[in-house]
Structures are given as structure tokens and as C-alpha cells.
C-alpha positions in Angstrom: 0.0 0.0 0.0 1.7 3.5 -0.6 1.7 6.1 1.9 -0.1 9.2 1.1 2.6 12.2 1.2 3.0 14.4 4.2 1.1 17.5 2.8 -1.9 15.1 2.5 -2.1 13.5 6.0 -1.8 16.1 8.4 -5.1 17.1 9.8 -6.7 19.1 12.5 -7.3 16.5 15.5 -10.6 17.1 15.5 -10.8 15.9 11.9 -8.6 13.3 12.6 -10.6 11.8 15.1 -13.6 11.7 12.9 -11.7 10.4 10.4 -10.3 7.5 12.6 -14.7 6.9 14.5 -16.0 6.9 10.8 -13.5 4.0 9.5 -14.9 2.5 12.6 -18.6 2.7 11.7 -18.1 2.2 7.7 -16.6 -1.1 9.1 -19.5 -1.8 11.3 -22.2 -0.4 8.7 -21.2 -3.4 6.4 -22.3 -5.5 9.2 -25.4 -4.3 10.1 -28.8 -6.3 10.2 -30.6 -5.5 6.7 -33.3 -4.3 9.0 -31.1 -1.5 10.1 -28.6 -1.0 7.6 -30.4 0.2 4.7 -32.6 2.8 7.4 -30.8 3.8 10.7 -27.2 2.7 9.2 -27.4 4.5 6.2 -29.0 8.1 8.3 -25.7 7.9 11.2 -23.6 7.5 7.4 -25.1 10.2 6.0 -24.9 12.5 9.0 -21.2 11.7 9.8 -20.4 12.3 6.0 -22.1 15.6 6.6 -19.7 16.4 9.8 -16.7 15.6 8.3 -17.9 17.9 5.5 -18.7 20.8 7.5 -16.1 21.0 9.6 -13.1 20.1 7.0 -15.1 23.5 5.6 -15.1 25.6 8.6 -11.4 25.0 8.7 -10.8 27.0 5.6 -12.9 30.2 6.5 -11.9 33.6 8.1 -12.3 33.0 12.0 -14.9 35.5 12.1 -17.3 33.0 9.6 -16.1 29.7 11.9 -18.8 29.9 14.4 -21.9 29.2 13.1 -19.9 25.3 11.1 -18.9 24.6 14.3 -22.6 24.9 16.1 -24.1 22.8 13.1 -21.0 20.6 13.6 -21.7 20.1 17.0 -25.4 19.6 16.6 -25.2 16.9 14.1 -22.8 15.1 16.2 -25.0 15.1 19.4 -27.4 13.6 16.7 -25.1 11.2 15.4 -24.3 10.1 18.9 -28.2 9.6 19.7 -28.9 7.7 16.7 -25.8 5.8 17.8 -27.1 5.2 21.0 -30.7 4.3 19.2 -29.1 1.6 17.2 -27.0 -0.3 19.9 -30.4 -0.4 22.2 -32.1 -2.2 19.3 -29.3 -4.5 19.3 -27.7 -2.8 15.9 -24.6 -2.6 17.7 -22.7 -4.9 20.0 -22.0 -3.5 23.5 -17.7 -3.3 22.5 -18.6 -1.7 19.1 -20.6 0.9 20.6 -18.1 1.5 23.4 -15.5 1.6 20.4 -17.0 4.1 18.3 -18.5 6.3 21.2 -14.7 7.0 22.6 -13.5 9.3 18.7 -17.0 10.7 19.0 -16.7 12.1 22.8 -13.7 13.1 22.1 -15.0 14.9 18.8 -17.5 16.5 20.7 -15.1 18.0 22.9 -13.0 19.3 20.6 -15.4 20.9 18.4 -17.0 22.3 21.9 -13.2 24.1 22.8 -12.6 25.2 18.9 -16.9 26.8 19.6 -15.4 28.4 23.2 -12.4 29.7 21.8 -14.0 31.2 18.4 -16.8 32.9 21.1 -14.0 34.6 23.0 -12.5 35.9 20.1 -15.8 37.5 18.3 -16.6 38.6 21.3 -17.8 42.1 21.6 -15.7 42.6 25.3 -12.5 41.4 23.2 -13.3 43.8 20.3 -13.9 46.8 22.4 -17.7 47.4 21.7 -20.6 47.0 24.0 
């Protein structure tokens, strides 16, 4: 297998550790019940595709245009992690698969929540000098 060049590897970790919880669930999407694969497995798909895309996006734009990505990122994954949570109750998901894939996505979540705290200081109007 050849390795990618450096240019094309480096990420931010946030995007890294989607990267690394959606090789997880394409993996574990392929091994689905039918039942749930082609409905609930192919929505979390959908919707991690759709983070991945939004904030890979968000990465390129002025800081001042960041904020609102990084709310949509962040509400799609608290989705994502419900319809997660959805499909290991209904027995989608074994109990080490969930665990598995719930560990990138926490830490996702917490990453995209300090990038969202760190934007909001810096638009703020205190930190610009208005009121």
C-alpha cells in the first residue's frame, strides 16, 4: 500500500478523530442487520459524512465565519451520537462496538465544543472593544 505524502495526512485532530470513529462505523455499517442497515445505518452514514464535510469547511474560512460550522457541527454530532445510541439499544450494535466508536465521537465532541469556546472569545464584543 503506498503512503499518502505528508502534505496530504496532516489534519486538525478534530478531523482526525472523525476520520479515525468513521473508519470505525463504515466497518461496522457493512455489518449491520438488513433491518437496520439500509434505514438507521445509512442516516448515522449520512450524518457523519455531513460532519466531516462541515467541519473540513469551517477549517478553511476567516475565523470570524467559523462559528456558526462549528454549532451545526456540534449539533449533528449530538445527533449522530443519539442515533448511535438508538441503534445499539435495538441490538444494531454490540456493546464493544458501541463503546469503540463512542470513545472518537466524545472526544470529537469536545474538541469541536473548545474550537466553539475559543471562536466565542475571540468574536466577542468585550474582546473587540464594543458593547
Amino acid at each position: 500500500m503506498m503512503t499518502p505524502p505528508a502534505s496530504t495526512r496532516k489534519l486538525l485532530p478534530v478531523l482526525e478523530k472523525l476520520k479515525e470513529a468513521y473508519k470505525l462505523w463504515h466497518e461496522y455499517h457493512e455489518k449491520l442487520p438488513k433491518t437496520q442497515k439500509y434505514s438507521l445505518g445509512n442516516r448515522i452514514d449520512k450524518i457523519f459524512i455531513e460532519i466531516i464535510e462541515i467541519t473540513s469547511g469551517a477549517v478553511f474560512l476567516p475565523k470570524e465565519e467559523k462559528l456558526p460550522y462549528i454549532k451545526i457541527s456540534i449539533r449533528k454530532l449530538d445527533t449522530l451520537k443519539i442515533l448511535i445510541l438508538i441503534l445499539w439499544e435495538t441490538g444494531g450494535l454490540l456493546d464493544k462496538r458501541y463503546i469503540s466508536l463512542s470513545l472518537p465521537l466524545d472526544d470529537s465532541g469536545k474538541m469541536l465544543g473548545g474550537w466553539l469556546g475559543q471562536l466565542s472569545r475571540q468574536n466577542s464584543p468585550a474582546k473587540t472593544g464594543e458593547k
